[in-house]
N, C-alpha and C positions, 0 to 999 in steps of 0.2 A: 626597567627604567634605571638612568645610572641616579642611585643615590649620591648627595650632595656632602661629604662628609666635614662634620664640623669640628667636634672636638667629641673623643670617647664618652660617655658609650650612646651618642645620638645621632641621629643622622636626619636628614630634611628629605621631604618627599611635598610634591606640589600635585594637589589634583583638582581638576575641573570636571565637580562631581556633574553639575547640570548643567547646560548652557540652553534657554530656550528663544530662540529668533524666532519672534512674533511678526511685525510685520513695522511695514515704511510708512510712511505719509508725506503728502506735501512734496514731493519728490521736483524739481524743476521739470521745464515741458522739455520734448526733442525739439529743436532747431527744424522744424520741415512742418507739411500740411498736417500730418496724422498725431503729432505731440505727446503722442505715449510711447514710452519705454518695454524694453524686455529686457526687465532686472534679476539680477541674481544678486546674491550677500556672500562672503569667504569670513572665513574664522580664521584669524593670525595669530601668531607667536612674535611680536616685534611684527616684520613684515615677510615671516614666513610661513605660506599658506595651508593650514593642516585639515580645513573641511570646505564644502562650498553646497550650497544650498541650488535647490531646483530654480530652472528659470521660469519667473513670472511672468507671462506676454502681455504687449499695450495694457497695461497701467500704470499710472503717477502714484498709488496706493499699495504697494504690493503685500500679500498676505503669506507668509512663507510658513510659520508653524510647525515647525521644525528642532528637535532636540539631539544636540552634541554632547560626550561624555568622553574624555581621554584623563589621563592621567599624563603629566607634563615632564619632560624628561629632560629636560635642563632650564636654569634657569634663563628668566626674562625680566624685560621693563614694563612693556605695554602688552595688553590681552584686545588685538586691533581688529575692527570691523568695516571691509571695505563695500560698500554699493558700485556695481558694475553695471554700465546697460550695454549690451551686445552685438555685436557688430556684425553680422555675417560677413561682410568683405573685407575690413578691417580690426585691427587689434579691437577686443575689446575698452570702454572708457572708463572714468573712474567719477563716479558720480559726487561724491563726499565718503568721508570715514570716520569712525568712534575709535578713539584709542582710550581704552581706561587703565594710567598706571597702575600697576601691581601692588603698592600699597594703598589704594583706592577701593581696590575690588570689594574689601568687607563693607563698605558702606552699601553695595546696593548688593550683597545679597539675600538671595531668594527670596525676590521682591522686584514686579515687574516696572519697570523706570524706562520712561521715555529720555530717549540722548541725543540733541541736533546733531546732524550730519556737518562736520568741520570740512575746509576747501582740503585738497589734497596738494605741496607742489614741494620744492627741496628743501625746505626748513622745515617743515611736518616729520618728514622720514628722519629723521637724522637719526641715529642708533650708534653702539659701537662705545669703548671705551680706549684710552691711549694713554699710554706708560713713558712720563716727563720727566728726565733730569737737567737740572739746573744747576750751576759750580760759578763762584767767583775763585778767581783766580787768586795769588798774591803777590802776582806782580803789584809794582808801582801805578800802574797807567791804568788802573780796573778794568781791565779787558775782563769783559764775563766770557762765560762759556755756555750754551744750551747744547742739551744732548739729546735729542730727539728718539726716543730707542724704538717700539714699536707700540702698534695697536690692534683692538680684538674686534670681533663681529661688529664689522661695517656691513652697509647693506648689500645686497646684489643688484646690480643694475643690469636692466636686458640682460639676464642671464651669465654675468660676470662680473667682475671687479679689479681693474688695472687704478690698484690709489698710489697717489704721492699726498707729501704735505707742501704748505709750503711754512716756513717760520718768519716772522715778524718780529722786530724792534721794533713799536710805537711811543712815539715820545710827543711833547707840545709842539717843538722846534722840526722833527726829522722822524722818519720813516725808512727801515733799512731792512728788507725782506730779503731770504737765501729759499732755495726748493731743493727738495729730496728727489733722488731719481724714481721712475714710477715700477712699481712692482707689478708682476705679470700678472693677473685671472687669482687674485686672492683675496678674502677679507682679511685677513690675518697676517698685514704684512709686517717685515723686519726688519726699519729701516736701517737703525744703528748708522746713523749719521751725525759728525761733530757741526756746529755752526759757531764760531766766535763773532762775539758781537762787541764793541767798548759800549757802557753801560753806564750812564750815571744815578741810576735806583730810584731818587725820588719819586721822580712823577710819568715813571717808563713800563711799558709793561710788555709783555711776549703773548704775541696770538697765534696757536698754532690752527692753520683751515688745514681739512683733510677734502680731497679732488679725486673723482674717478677721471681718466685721462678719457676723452670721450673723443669724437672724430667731430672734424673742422665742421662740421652741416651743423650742429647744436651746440657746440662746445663744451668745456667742462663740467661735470656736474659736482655741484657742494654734496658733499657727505656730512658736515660736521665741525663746529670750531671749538677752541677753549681760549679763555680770555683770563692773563695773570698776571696782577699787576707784581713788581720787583720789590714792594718796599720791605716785605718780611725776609728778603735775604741779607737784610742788616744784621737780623737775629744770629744767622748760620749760612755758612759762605758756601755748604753744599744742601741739594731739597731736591727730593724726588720721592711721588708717587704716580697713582694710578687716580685717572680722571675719566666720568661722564662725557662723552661729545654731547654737546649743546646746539640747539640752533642758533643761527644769524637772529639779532636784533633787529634787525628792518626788515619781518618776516611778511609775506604777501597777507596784508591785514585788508585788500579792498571788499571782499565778500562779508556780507553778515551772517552769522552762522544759519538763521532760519533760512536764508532765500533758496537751500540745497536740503530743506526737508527735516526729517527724524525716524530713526527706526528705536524699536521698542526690545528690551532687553530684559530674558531674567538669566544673572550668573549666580552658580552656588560655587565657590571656591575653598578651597582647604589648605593650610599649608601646616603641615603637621613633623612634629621631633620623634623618630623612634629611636626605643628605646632597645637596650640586649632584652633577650627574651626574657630571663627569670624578673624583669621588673612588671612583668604582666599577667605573672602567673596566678597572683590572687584573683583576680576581675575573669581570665580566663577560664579559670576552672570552672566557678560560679555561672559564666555561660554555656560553656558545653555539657553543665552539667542540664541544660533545659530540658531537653526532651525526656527527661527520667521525672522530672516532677510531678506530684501531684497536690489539685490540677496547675496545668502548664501554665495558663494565667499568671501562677504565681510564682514563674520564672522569670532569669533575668533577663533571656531573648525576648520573650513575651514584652516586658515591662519595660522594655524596650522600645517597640513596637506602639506603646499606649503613650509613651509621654513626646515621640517626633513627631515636630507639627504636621511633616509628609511621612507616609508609611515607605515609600520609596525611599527615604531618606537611612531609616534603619534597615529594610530589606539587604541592602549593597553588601554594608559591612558581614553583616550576620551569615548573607549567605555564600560567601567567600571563606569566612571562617572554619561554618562548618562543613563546605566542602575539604576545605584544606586538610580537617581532620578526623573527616571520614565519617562524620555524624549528618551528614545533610536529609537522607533518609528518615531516619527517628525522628528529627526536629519537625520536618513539616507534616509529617503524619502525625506527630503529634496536637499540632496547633490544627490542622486540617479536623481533625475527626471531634477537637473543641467547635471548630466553624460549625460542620452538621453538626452537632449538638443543638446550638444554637438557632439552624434554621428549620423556618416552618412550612417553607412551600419550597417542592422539590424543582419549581423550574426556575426556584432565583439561585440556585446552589454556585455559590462562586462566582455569582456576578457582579461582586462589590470590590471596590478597592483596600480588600482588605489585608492583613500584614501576610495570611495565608497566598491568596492571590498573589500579592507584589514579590514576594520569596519563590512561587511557581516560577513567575515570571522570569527574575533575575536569573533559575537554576536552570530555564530554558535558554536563554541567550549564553551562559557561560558553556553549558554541555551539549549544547546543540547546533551551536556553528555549523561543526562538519557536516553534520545531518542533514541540514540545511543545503550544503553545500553540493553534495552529493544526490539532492532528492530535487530541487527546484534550478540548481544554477544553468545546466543545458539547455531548460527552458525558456528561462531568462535570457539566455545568451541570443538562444530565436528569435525571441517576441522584439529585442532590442538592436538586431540586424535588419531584419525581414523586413520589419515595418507594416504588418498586414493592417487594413482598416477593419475598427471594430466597432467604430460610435452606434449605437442602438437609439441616442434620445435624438427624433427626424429633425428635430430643431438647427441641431450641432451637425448636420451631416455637410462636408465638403463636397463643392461640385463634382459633378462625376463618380459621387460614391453610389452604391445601392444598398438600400437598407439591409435585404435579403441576403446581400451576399454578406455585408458587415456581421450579421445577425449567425452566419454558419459559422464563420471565422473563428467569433467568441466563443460557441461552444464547443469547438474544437478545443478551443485552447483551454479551457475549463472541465474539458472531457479526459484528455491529457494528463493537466495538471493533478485531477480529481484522480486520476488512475493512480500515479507514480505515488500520492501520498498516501491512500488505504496498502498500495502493497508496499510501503516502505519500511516493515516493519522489521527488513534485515540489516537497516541501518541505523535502528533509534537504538539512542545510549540507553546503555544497563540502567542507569539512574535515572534516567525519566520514565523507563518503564515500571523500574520498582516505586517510584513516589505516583504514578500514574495508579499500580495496582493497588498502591494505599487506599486513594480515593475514591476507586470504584469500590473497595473493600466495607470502607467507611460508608459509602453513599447507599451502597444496597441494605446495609443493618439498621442504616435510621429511616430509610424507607422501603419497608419491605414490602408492600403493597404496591408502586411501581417497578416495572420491571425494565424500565427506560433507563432509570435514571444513574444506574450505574455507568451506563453509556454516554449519557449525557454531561455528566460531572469529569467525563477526560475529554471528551469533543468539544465545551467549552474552552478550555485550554489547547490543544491540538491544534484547532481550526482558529480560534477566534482572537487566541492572543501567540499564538506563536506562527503559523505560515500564511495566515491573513496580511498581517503586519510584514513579513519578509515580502510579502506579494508587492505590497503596494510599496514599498520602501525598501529596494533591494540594496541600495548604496546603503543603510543602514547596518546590512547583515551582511554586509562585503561579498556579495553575491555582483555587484558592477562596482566598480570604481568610481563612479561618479554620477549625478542625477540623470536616470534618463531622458531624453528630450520630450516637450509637452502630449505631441501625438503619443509613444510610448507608455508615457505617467499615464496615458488617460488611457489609455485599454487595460493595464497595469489594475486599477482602480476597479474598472468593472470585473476583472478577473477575481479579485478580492474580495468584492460584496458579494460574488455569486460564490464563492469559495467558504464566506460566512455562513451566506444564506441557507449551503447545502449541507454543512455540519458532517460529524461523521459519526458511525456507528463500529468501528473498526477498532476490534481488540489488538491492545497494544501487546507486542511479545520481544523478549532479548535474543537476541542472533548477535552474530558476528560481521563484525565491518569488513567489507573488502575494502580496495582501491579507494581513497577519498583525495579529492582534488584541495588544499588546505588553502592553498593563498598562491594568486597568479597578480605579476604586474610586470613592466614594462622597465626596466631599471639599467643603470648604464655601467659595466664590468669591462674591465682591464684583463687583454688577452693571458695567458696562464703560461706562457711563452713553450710551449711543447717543442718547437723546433731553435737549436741551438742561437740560427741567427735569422728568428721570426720576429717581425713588429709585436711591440707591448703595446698598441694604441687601445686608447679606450671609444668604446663602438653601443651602440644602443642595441638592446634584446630584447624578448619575452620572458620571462621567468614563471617558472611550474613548481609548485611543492605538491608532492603527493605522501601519502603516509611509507610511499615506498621508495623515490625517489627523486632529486633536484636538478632539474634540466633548464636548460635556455635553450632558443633558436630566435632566427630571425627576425621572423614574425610568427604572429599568434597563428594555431594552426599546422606553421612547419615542421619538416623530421628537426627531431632534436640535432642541435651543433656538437653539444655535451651534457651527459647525464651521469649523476654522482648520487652512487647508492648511499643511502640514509648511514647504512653500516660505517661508511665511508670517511662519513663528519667525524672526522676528529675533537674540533673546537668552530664554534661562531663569536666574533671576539671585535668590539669597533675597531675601527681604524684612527690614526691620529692624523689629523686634519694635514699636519703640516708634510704629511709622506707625499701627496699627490698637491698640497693647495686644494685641496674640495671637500665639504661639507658632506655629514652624513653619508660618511665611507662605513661599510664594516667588511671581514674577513671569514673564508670561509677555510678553514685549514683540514688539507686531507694527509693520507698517506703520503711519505719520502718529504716529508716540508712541503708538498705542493699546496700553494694558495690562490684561490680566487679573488680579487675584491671589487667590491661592487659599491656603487653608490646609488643611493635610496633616492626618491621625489621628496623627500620633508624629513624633520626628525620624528615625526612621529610613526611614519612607515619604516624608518630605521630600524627603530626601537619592536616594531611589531616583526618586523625578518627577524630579527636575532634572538628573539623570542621563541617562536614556534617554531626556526631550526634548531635552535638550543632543546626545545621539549623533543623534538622528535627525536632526538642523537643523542639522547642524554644517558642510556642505557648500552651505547654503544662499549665495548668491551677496552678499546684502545684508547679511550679519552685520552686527551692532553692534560697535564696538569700545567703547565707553561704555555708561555706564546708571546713573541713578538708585538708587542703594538704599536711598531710602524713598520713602516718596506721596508726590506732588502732592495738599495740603491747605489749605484756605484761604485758596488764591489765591497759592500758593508751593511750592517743592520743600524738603519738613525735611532733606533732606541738603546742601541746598549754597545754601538758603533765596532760588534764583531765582524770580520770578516768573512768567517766560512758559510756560507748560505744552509749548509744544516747543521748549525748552534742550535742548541735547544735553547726555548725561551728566553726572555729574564724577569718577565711577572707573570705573577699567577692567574691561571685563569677563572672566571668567572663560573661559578657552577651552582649545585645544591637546591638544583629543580627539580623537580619532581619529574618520574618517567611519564604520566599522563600527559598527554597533551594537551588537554582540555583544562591544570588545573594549574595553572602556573599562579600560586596565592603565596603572598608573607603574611604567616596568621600573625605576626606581633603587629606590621601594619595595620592589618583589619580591627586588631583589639587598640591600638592608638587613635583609630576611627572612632571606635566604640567608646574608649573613656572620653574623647572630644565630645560624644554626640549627648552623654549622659550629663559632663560638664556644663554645656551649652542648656539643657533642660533640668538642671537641679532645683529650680522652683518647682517643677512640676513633679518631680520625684519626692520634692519634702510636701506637697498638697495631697501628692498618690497617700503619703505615710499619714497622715493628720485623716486622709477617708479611710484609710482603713483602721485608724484607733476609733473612730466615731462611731464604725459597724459593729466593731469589738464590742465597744463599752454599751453602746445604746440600742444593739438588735434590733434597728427601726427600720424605716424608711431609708434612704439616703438621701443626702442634703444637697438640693439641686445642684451645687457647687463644684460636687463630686459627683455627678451623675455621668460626665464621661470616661471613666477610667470603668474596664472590666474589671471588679472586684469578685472572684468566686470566693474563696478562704482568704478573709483578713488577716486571720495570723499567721498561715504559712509567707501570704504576700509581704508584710512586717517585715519577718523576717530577710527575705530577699534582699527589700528595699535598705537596709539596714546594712546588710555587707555591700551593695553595691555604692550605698555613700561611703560610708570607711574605704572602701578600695580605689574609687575614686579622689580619696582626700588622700590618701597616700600616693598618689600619681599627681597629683597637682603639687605637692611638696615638692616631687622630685623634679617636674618641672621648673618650677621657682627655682630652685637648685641653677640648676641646670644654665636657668636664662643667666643667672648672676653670675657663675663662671662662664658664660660665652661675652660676658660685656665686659670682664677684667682681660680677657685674653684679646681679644679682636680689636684689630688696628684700621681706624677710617683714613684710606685712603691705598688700603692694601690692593689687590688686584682682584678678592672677594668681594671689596666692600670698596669702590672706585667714591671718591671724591663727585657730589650730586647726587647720591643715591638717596633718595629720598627717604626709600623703607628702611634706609639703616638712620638714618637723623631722627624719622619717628619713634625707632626702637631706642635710641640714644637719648631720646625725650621722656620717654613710656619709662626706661631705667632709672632716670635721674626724677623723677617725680616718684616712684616708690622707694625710691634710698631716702628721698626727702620726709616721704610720709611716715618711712620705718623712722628712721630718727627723731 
């Protein structure tokens, strides 16, 4: 994700640690005899679409229950939520949308909030910000001057964006409007247009609308206006910054917001400052040093664990950490063989949500993609083509089906599935086999009178939270792209119960990975021009990552057009928007300068290619240390405007991932998670410290007050709790720090911080109220 950088040594990262779409209500009826809908919900970034939820048939109620987690990779205004009902024969429609500004979001998190569905039409959308100069002149006759220069992420419309503006003089008396010519298929355009205007100041003001040039059938559509009134250029005869688009004032206000329903939301949002690494080192050490403690309780990961109101919530950080540093092993075999400790019937073993559990969990979804990928995706791919009927309950059967034959289908596919997963044992990662062999290790010594249950304490796990779950929710595990359709989800489903139901007993063992299929999609790349005077157009593909090599073709299925050994990747490096006019480009640079580039469906699938082609070629022997970050066009480089097409570079490239593919982590990240999550619960860390003086001193009971926190040894826990407040009091200093130089240096109205931004007026509020109260 591209870091946001502010001022040394911090930098911003935005995550969207939870998002749970619960469900709609109250939904308006369809126009027709049958009056139920078949909805689906999309998760946006402003109004660019990064997830979309299964569709729910004929109902006005839909129940979707479904959880999103990305990490955000540039900044935004609105975190927007649209309701769709779906059209077989036509576009799908827009039934109402949640948009919750970005400096809104801490109010409702992680906490579930119902939110009426608002109308959707062209003052809703508006997005985009626009960079104004203004000059009085000094001549005699006050001729003013506007300068119109350019503006950033406006929206896309049907799949493009031809804007113009047009500029306004509005006065009591007169009204005297000039237009920019229209820019071709860009949001980012640059108009750098003069307009002179004569200007009398008092009571006159400049409106600039911003216009996608649309065709004569609809006409044009509003993007966005800004409204200024002149009287403050009496102050200063030249003014120019960066402004918010705003909507029209006479916005389409005839719908009440209930008559289009409400969907129900829980967001947990983050937005957090890291810091260079050595500011983390006290807090880090103290957690890596967990698995060595005794008992682990009385570590800092543990203690961790005891005071987040969700154990999900600590899991994330903790076990990205210590993956990153090689301790993922130790830690959860250590907290694991505390869990048996603790239990006393061998057939509840690991079936709580407990910080053991949720840490499994987490260490399965990060190391086990591939796995994943490699062991159920072929199938998936079947069951999602074919379409075989498989309903079993006689109730749900569609005409023409037959039970009997639905009834062989399923176990087929369950006979299949059941097969490829007990022999998959030449694709499970080293590391879920070693933490897997922890706990059968563990599980056999605290019960050694069953001889199940060694087996049973990894088939929990195995079966029940890891290819259960990818079964029924493959768009989850990026196993499909997108939800599959109801008949699918619903064979999908019984495939999964019966896949719980049948558990497994199959020793898990490390082998080596062949061929794994990593991430395939559909993305649109710019010819590599092999032939002297061949078309550059750009053309839609398939795209193939395998741990061996990156190919396209036509379509899915066909011989590859081109394939580029892994060795080959030189650099994966974004593109800058303004080379091509098109969003979420990035570059794939091989030998002799030759480059590919590609444009991504979203920035969050941007961010995910340049990712895991970055892991996979990170080892390669020829890296670049340079590169381009824009085309070579017209007989020059737009970034550093050399002519020879192989100049080497002129900025550095992006690197210092790790050769794993599987572990692409910033443990300072992880650990600014971690001081956030301990900050955010320091009541409960100084109530943890007050039960464990109580135990100390009074060897009693415990005081039902304190009855939920794991206390084994009070005074080694003491102690813990003790440095991890100090370590977190020395990180919130340097934050404060931190926040007071970013509000002496930062200028409102810059092109960071655009004129209407609301989250910077809050934080300009939030500063000027602690200067007050220090004083």
């Amino acid at each position: 994700m591209d870091n946001i950088l502010i001022c040394n040594p911090a930098c911003f990262f935005f995550v969207l640690s939870f998002l749970s779409l619960g469900e709609a209500k109250n939904l308006p009826t369809y126009p027709g005899p049958n009056k139920m809908r078949d909805c689906y919900c999309t998760v946006n970034l402003d109004q660019e679409e990064v997830f979309r939820t299964k569709i729910v048939e004929k109902s006005l109620c839909p129940f979707y229950g479904e959880d999103f987690y990305c990490e955000i990779p540039r900044t935004f205004r609105h975190l927007s939520f649209y309701i769709f009902d779906r059209d077989v024969f036509r576009r799908d429609s827009i039934i109402g949308k949640v948009a919750i500004q970005k400096e809104d979001l801490q109010k409702y998190h992680n906490r579930d909030t119902w939110f009426q569905l608002q109308h959707v039409d062209a003052d809703s959308e508006v997005q985009g910000k626009v960079h104004l100069e203004l000059r009085l002149s000094e001549v005699i006759t006050d001729t003013g001057v506007v300068c119109h220069k350019l503006c950033q992420g406006l929206p896309i419309v049907n799949g493009q964006c031809d804007p113009y503006a047009t500029v306004t003089l509005a006065g009591p008396s007169r009204s005297e409007a000039k237009k920019t010519k229209v820019k071709k298929k860009t949001n980012n355009p640059h108009f750098d247009e003069v307009f002179y205007f004569e200007v009398g100041i008092s009571k006159e003001r400049v409106i600039i609308d911003l216009w996608n040039a649309s065709n004569l059938k609809f006409g044009d559509e509003f993007l966005g206006e800004l409204r200024l009134p002149l009287k403050f250029l009496r102050q200063s005869s030249s003014y120019e910054a960066w402004y918010f688009l705003q909507p029209r004032d006479n916005g389409n206000k005839s719908l009440k917001p209930d008559d289009l329903g409400s969907l129900r939301l829980n967001v947990v949002y983050t937005e957090d400052h890291v810091f260079s690494s050595d500011y983390y080192s006290p807090l880090r050490d103290i957690l890596l040093k967990s698995a060595d403690v005794e008992p682990v309780s009385a570590s800092a990961a543990h203690i961790l664990g005891e005071v987040c109101r969700e154990k999900q919530e600590a899991a994330i950080p903790l076990v990205r950490l210590f993956l990153h540093y090689g301790r993922i092993v130790p830690f959860i075999s250590a907290i694991a063989n505390a869990e048996v400790k603790r239990t006393q019937d061998p057939n509840t073993i690991f079936r709580g949500n407990s910080l053991t559990s949720k840490c499994i969990d987490e260490t399965m979804k990060l190391a086990g993609m591939h796995y994943l990928q490699v062991t159920l995706k072929p199938i998936i791919d079947e069951i999602c083509q074919v379409h075989k009927p498989c309903e079993i309950d006689p109730v749900k059967l569609k005409d023409g089906e037959n039970l009997e034959n639905n009834r062989e289908n399923l176990r087929q596919y369950v006979d299949r599935i059941f097969t490829v997963i007990t022999k998959s044992g030449v694709s499970c990662p080293t590391v879920m086999c070693d933490i897997f062999f922890s706990l059968r290790e563990s599980a056999a010594k605290r019960f050694q009178g069953d001889l199940d249950v060694r087996y049973t304490a990894v088939s929990s796990f195995i079966f029940l939270r890891f290819f259960a779950p990818a079964i029924l929710s493959p768009n989850l595990f990026q196993l499909t792209p997108h939800h599959p359709d109801p008949q699918t989800s619903r064979t999908l489903t019984l495939i999964s119960k019966t896949i719980q139901t049948l558990g497994s007993l199959s020793k898990s063992k490390s082998c080596i990975v062949t061929t794994v299929v990593l991430f395939t999609r559909f993305m649109i790349k710019r010819a590599q021009g092999r032939k002297r005077f061949g078309m550059k157009n750009f053309k839609k593909r398939w795209f193939r990552l395998t741990n061996h090599e990156f190919t396209y073709q036509k379509s899915k299925g066909d011989h590859p057009l081109c394939s580029i050994p892994i060795e080959n990747i030189l650099a994966v490096e974004r593109l800058e928007e303004e080379s091509f006019k098109m969003k979420n480009m990035f570059q794939v640079i091989q030998p002799e300068r030759r480059v590919l580039y590609i444009q991504a469906n979203n920035c969050v699938e941007a961010k995910d290619w340049i990712d895991i082609l970055t892991k996979v070629s990170q080892c390669n022997k020829k890296r670049l240390t340079v590169y381009h970050p824009s085309a070579y066009l017209n007989g020059h480089w737009l970034c550093c405007k050399a002519t020879a097409d192989n100049t080497p570079g002129c900025t550095p490239c992006t690197g210092g991932l790790p050769a794993n593919i599987q572990l692409d982590i910033d443990g300072d990240r992880e650990t600014e998670r971690i001081y956030s999550l301990f900050n955010l619960y320091m009541p409960k860390l100084e109530k943890m410290q007050e039960a464990c003086g109580s135990k100390s001193v009074y060897d009693g009971p415990e005081e039902e007050e304190y009855s939920t926190f794991i206390i084994d040894d009070p005074k080694e826990t003491y102690k813990t709790l003790k440095l991890i407040i100090e370590g977190v009091g020395t990180l919130e200093q340097e934050h404060a720090q931190y926040k007071r130089d970013k509000f002496k240096k930062t200028k409102y109205g810059s092109q960071e911080h655009p004129i209407g931004d609301k989250s910077f007026q809050t934080y300009i509020r939030q500063q000027s109220e602690i200067s007050a109260h220090s004083i």
